[in-house]
C-alpha positions, 0 to 999 in steps of 0.5 A: 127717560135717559140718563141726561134727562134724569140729571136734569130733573134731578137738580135742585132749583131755586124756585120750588115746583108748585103742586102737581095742578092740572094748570101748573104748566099753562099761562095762567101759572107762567103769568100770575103771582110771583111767576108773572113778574119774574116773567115780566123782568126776564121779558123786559131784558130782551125788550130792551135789547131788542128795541135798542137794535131797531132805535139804532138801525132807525136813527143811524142815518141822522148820527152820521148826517150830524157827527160823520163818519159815513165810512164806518156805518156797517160797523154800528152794527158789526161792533155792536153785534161782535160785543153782544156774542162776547157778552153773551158768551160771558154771561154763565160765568156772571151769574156763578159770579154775581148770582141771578140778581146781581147779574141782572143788575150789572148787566143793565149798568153796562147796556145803560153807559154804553147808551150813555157814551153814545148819546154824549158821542162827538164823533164816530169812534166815540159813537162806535165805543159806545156801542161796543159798550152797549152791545156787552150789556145787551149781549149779557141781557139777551143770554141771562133772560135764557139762562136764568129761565131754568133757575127761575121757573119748573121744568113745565113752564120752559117751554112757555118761557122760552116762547114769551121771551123769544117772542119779545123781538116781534114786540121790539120790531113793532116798536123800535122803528117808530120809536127811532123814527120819531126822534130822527124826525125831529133831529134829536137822536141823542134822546133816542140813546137817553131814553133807554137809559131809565128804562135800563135803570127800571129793569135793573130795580125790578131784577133787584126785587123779583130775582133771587140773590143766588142760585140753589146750584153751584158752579164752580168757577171755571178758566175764561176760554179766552181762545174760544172767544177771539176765534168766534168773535174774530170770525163775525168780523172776518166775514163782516170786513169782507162783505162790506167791500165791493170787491169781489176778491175781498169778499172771498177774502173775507169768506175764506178767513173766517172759514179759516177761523171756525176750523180753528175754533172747532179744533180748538173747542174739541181739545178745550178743558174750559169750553166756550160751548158744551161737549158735543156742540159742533158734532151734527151726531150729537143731540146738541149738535143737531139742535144748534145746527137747527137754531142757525139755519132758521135763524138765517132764514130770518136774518137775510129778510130782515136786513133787505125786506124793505130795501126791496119793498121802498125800491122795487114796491114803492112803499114808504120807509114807515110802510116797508119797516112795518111790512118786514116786521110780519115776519117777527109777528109770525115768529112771536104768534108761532112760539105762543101758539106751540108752547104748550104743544104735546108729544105730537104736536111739538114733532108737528111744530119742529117739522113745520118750522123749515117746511114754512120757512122754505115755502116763504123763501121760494115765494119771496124768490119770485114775488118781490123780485117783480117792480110793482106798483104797490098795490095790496094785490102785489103786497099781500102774498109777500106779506103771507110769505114774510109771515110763513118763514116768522111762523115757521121758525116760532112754531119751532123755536121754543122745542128747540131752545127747551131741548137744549137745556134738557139734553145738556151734558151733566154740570153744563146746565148753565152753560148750554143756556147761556150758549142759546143766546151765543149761537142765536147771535153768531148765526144771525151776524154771520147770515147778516154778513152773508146776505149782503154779499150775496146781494152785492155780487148779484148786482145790488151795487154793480150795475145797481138801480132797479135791474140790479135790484130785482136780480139781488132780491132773486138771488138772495131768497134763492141762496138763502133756501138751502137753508130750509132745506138743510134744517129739515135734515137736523130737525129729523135728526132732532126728532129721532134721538128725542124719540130714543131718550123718551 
């Protein structure tokens, strides 16, 4: 066992272990009694940040049909996502600050006015603060349900953890579209805002009963890495800005800013008394690095299908928004299915999981590549193995996921716990706006917008999955890395 290892187990824990029972490590343990309720209210904090994300992508289009504000569409999400990666960033020092429950607690107050100003919102700024409100308490949500997974469960129900929580977006998915979609149908997308708030206000309650108060660790508080966070937070909007343009030279533009800024940011961090990340985040030689590089390049695999998947299904396959919205939601399911099928893998079966992970997002991608570029009439001939390729890269990236996220915690350096679980979330969210922001250039400079219609289409959604499988087959090289320094600590 390492030394990092052992600082890990070493550590008090506000949960004591049960008694060394053949089961204290399955469901049954992770789902019952206390546990199961604990799990129900870590689990519920990303329910409600994910649900919100697919109500809002539902219902943005009557927001803009009633208020306006068509020009600033894309940045519904660009705030939305810029504030959740601050929010998550920022969660480690809320919950050395507020502890567990009050935490949990605050974080539900600011998700819940930040719905509350976007359903009385008369205009698209006021839609757009109330996002930006919204999305640092989802971002708090979304990283505190990871962090607060070590203060609240053994080290032997990680695992299964980090799978019921990450698998709570293909919940969201399956979700969030019919929930939007029902209140866009009948003109009353305000209520689609005015729902989560109850729902905010249940979760915080439970957070109050179920989670302790504080934590049997302590933290001391540490300076706000202020420099840190605008680098990361300047560099999502830097390419986000750029990729909205139809111009290619602001796409560059856009590109090499935010290039520019992940220099600095590297610079920075390495040099940082108070980091944002935990030491070695952003060298590939260190165990950390190679498990976020990991955790990016999946991420982006997922992110680029689930942005266009169906734009191409509803104009080149010709499958009805519900349809299509549902269709690309395989690819969620998968991941879910993935990360409760391999949570409770051994030795064996987790290098299996982790090297399954890219070779199925590959195979996903490249089919994708051919298959859905190719008008079709919609029939279930055509569908069905673009549903088998959006189920691989889900499933790929499930099977892998919960080793990874585990790892991350176990290979932190002593004293940054806390911030490599918060750091998860973070890295998760950089990863998937940036990909977000890449994917649509891509498409646009492959013809999406110029020359547009169906040519223009087939030839974007070719590019796209064709673009997008280096990073497959860039995460197979950080997996082996990943598998060979968990080897030599073992």
């Amino acid at each position: 066992m390492s030394k990092q290892q052992a600082s890990v187990d070493q550590r008090p824990r506000s949960v004591p272990a049960p008694g060394g029972s053949p089961d204290s490590s399955g469901w049954q343990a992770m789902l019952s009694g206390a546990n199961g309720v604990r799990s129900l209210a870590l689990a519920g904090g990303v329910v409600l940040h994910a649900i919100n994300v697919y109500i809002a992508t539902t219902i943005l289009p009557s927001v803009v049909r009633d208020i306006g504000g068509i020009d600033y569409y894309a940045w519904n999400t660009t705030l939305f996502v810029a504030a959740s990666i601050l929010g998550s960033a920022l969660s480690a020092r809320l919950l050395v600050s507020a502890g567990p429950r009050g935490a949990y607690a605050i974080a539900s107050l600011v998700f819940a006015c930040g719905a509350l100003i976007c359903a009385f919102a008369p205009s698209m700024p006021v839609m757009l603060v109330g996002r930006l409100v919204q999305g640092l308490g989802g971002g708090f949500l979304f990283a505190l349900s990871y962090a607060m997974i070590r203060l609240v469960f053994t080290q032997a129900l990680w695992p299964r953890a980090m799978a019921l929580v990450s698998g709570m977006w293909g919940v969201a998915t399956l979700i969030g579209p019919a929930v939007g979609g029902l209140f866009a149908e009948h003109g009353v997308w305000r209520a689609a805002f005015w729902s989560l708030i109850p729902v905010a206000a249940l979760f915080a309650l439970l957070a109050m009963v179920v989670l302790p108060k504080r934590s049997a660790e302590q933290s001391a508080r540490s300076p706000l890495p202020i420099a840190q966070l605008v680098l990361l937070t300047s560099t999502v909007l830097a390419v986000s800005a750029g990729s909205v343009s139809p111009t290619f030279f602001w796409n560059i533009a856009g590109l090499g800013a935010a290039t520019l800024l992940t220099t600095l940011l590297i610079a920075t961090h390495s040099r940082a008394r108070h980091r944002l990340l935990p030491a070695g985040a952003f060298r590939l030689t260190s165990p950390l690095g190679a498990l976020y590089a990991t955790l990016s390049l999946l991420a982006l695999a997922v992110t680029s299908g689930e942005i266009f998947v169906p734009l191409f299904l509803q104009e080149l396959h010709h499958q009805s928004p519900l349809i299509a919205g549902y269709l690309a939601a395989l690819m969620a399911a998968g991941w879910t299915l993935g990360s409760i099928a391999s949570a409770g893998a051994n030795d064996k079966g987790i290098r299996r999981a982790l090297l399954a992970g890219p070779f199925l997002g590959l195979a996903g991608m490249l089919a994708l590549a051919v298959l859905i570029r190719t008008e079709s009439a919609g029939g279930w001939l055509t569908l069905a193995p673009i549903c088998l390729a959006l189920v691989a890269i889900g499933l790929g990236v499930g099977l892998a996921w919960p080793h990874l996220l585990t790892r991350i915690l176990q290979v932190a350096p002593a004293g940054e716990q806390a911030l490599a679980a918060s750091s998860i979330t973070t890295v998760q969210l950089f990863a998937t706006a940036l990909g977000a922001a890449l994917a649509g250039m891509v498409a646009n400079l492959a013809g999406l917008t110029e020359p547009g219609g169906i040519p223009g289409m087939a030839n974007a959604a070719g590019w796209l999955f064709g673009v997008f499988a280096f990073a497959p087959v860039l995460a197979v090289l950080t997996t082996l890395r990943v598998i060979r320094t968990r080897h030599q600590n073992q």
